[in-house]
N, C-alpha and C positions, 0 to 999 in steps of 0.2 A: 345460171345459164340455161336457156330454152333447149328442151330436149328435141331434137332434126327427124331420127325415127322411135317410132315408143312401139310395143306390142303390148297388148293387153289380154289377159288372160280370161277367161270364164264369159267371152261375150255374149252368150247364151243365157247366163243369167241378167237380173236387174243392173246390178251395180258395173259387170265389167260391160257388157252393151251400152249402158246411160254414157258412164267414164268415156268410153272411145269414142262416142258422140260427140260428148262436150270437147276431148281433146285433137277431133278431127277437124272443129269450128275454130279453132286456133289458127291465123295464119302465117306464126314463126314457125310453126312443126311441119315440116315434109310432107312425115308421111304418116301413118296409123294402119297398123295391123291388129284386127281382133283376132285370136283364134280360139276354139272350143270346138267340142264335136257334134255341137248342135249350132245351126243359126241362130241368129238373135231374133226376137220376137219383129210383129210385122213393124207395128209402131216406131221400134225403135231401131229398124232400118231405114225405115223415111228419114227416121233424123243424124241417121250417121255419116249424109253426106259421102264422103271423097274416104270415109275410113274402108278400110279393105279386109272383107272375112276372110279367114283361114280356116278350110276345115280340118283339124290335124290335134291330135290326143296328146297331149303333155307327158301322158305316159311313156310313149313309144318314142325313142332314142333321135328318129327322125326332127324334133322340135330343133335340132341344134342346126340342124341346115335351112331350117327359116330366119331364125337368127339371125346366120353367118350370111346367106346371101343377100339378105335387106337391110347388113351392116348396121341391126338395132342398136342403140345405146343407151336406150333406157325401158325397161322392164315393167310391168306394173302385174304383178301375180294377183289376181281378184278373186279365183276360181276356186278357192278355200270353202268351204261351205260348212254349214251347223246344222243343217235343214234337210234331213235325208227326203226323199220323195216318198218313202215307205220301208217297214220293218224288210223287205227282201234286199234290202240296195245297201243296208249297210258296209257289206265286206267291199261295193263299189264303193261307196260314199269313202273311207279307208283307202282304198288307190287314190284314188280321185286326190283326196287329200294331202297322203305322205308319198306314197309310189310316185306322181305326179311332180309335186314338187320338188324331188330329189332328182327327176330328170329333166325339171326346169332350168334348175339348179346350176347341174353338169353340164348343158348347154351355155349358161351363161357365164359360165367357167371356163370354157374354151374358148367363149367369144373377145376377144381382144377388145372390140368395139366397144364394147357393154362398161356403160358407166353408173348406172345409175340402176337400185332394185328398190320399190317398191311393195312391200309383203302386206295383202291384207290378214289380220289375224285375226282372235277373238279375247276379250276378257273372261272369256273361258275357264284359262287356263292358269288362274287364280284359284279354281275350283270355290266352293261354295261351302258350310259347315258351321258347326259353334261357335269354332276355334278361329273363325275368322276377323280381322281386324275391320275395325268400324270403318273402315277408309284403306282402298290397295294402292299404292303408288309403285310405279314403274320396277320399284330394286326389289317389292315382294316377291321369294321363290313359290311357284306353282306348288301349292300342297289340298289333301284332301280331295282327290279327280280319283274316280273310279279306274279299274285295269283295263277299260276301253271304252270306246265314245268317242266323240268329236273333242271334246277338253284332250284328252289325252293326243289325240291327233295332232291338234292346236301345239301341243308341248314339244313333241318331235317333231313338226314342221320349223317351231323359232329354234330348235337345235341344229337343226341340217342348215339354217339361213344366219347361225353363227358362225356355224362351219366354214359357209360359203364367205362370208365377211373376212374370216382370218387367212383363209388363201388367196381371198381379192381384195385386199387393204384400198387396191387403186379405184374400187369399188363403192359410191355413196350409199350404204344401205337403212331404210325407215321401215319400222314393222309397225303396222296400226292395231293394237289389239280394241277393236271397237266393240261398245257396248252393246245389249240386246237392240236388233233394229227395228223400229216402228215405222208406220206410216199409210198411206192408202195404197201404195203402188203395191206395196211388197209384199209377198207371201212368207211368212217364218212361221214357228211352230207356235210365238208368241199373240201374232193375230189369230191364226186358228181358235188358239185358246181363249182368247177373249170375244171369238163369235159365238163359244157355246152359249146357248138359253140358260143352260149351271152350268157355272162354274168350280170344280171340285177343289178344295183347297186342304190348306194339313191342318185339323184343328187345333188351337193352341198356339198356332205360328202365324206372323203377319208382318211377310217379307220385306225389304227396303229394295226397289226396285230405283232402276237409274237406265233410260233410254237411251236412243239415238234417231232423229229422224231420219229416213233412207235418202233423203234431200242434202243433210249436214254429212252424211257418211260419204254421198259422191264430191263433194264439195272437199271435203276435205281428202280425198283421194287424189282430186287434181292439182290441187293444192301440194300434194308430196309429191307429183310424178313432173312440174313444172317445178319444182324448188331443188335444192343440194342438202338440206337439212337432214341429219343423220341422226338414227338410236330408234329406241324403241319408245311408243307414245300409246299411253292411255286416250281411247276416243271415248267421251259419252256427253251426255246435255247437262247444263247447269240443273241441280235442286233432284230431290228423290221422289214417287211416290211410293204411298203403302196399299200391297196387292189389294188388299178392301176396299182401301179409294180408288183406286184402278177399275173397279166392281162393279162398284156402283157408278164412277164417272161412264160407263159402258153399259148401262141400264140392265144388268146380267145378276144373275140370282147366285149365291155362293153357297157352295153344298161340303159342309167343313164335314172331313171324313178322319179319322185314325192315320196318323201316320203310314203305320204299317200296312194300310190299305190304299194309299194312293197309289203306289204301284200296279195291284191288282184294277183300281181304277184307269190307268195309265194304259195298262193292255188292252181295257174294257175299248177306249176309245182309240187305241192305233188299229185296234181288231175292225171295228166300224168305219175306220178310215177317215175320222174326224180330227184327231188331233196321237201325231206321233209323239208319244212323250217316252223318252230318255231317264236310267236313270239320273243323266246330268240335268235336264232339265228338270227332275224331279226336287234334286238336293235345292236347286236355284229354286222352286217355289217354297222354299222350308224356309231358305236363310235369305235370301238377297242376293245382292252384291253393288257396291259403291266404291267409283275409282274418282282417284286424284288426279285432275288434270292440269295442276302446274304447269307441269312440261308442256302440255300439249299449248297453252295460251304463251308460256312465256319462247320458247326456242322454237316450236312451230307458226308461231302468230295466229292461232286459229282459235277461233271462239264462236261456237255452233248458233248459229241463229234461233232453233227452237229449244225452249227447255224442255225438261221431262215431260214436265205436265200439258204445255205447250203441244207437244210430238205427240202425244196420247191421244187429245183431243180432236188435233189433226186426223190420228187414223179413224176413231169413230164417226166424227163427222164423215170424213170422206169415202168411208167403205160406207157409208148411209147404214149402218147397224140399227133395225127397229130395238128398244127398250122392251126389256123386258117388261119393266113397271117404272113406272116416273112418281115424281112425288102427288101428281092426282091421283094415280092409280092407290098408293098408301092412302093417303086422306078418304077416297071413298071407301075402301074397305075397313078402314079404322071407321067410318062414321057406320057402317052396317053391324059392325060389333057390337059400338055401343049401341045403337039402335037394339039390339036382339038380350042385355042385358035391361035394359029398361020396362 
């Protein structure tokens, strides 16, 4: 059944702004409310059409009388993030996340109206490790997540939005935990990382990485906020790459360092403001991580247009990243070697 009013969360960022675009161009749905406490970018006001900002903090207890007077009935929380803007925002990034969603939540718990929630999540919250299995499918518990970060965020968010599920049974609820997102549009800590000229990696390790385009990720967002399909679903693109071929397919140089020093590497470059790294995103450049998406092809019907390697390609080309070296650039300097041993 087509959802009449939807709100959408985080439209300030990429995914909840695109989302309320595409679902404002819809015309079974009424109406569309963004809200966040920043407008959406300029671009993607042009294209939101007849959708309607809100400016108003999901924090503050007030969310439940936009709710209750725009009689919403279907929900779509976007506004989850992994992507701090920088080492001072974390303990905001932390509201933002669980403070926020908890008075999502309680607003959508009072709302009588309210049929349908939407939670975007992250594969996060599998954590990252030795011990981890070659493949997470949906019923693995969260193990191996540091005592705070965004994974742990991620973990008490799907808690408070089980909560919310067993008090509102009458309630359709879909958690997307999507995989890391790639793409030209987007900004994550994972394109940062792959603009650098070196790239620092953990030597000795050579992770199994598993994407998402930021195209496939809105796609199938609308996809769960027009459908009734309930549970929790692994998001990511068909096939793996390995961080080295990720490197190189990105013409970027890899500067393999000690374990024990990626960290201090990690500081070096959130301190320069190049690349915020975590240590969750730390442990994820050590091990990987690779989900099952069964569920998500067979009981969601969805099956992401780009693969891994596919969605890679895409962001390089698209963010137009000059190479650091191409395989000319090898062949001449191999032929200057030999040359100088001769």
């Amino acid at each position: 059944m087509t959802p009449k009013v939807v709100l959408v969360t985080g439209v300030g960022g990429y995914l909840g702004g695109n989302l309320a675009a595409r679902l404002a161009a819809n015309p079974d749905i009424d109406r569309v409310l963004g809200v966040d406490t920043v407008p959406p970018r300029k671009d993607v006001v042009r294209s939101m059409g007849r959708a309607e900002f809100v400016r108003a903090d999901i924090r503050n207890p007030l969310i439940a009388k936009v709710i209750t007077s725009a009689g919403v009935d279907t929900v779509v929380h976007a506004s989850t993030t992994t992507n701090p803007a920088g080492p001072a925002r974390r303990t905001v990034l932390k509201e933002l996340n669980v403070i926020g969603t908890m008075q999502l939540l309680a607003a959508c718990q009072r709302a009588p109206s309210v049929r349908r929630l939407v939670v975007k999540s992250t594969a996060s919250v599998y954590g990252a490790s030795s011990r981890s299995p070659a493949v997470f499918s949906e019923d693995d518990t969260p193990k191996d997540i540091g005592s705070s970060g965004y994974a742990k965020d991620a973990v008490e968010v799907e808690a408070y939005v089980r909560g919310f599920a067993r008090r509102r049974p009458d309630v359709s609820v879909a958690t997307l935990r999507l995989a890391n997102l790639i793409g030209p549009s987007v900004d994550t800590v994972l394109t940062r990382y792959f603009a650098l000229p070196i790239v620092p990696t953990v030597l000795g390790f050579d992770a199994r990485m598993q994407l998402l385009h930021s195209e496939d990720a809105l796609a199938v967002l609308e996809l769960a906020s027009l459908g009734e399909v309930a549970g929790v679903f692994n998001v990511a693109a068909d096939g793996v790459l390995m961080l080295s071929q990720a490197i190189r397919r990105a013409g970027r140089l890899p500067l393999p360092v000690l374990r024990q020093a990626l960290p201090a590497a990690g500081r070096l470059l959130r301190g320069a403001r190049l690349v915020d790294f975590s240590p969750d995103h730390v442990r994820y450049l050590n091990y990987g991580r690779v989900l099952d998406t069964t569920r998500l092809k067979a009981e969601l019907a969805f099956t992401p247009r780009w693969t891994t390697r596919q969605a890679f390609d895409d962001y390089v080309s698209g963010s137009q990243l000059r190479p650091v070296f191409t395989p000319a650039l090898l062949a001449a300097a191999r032929s200057r070697v030999l040359e100088t041993r001769t």
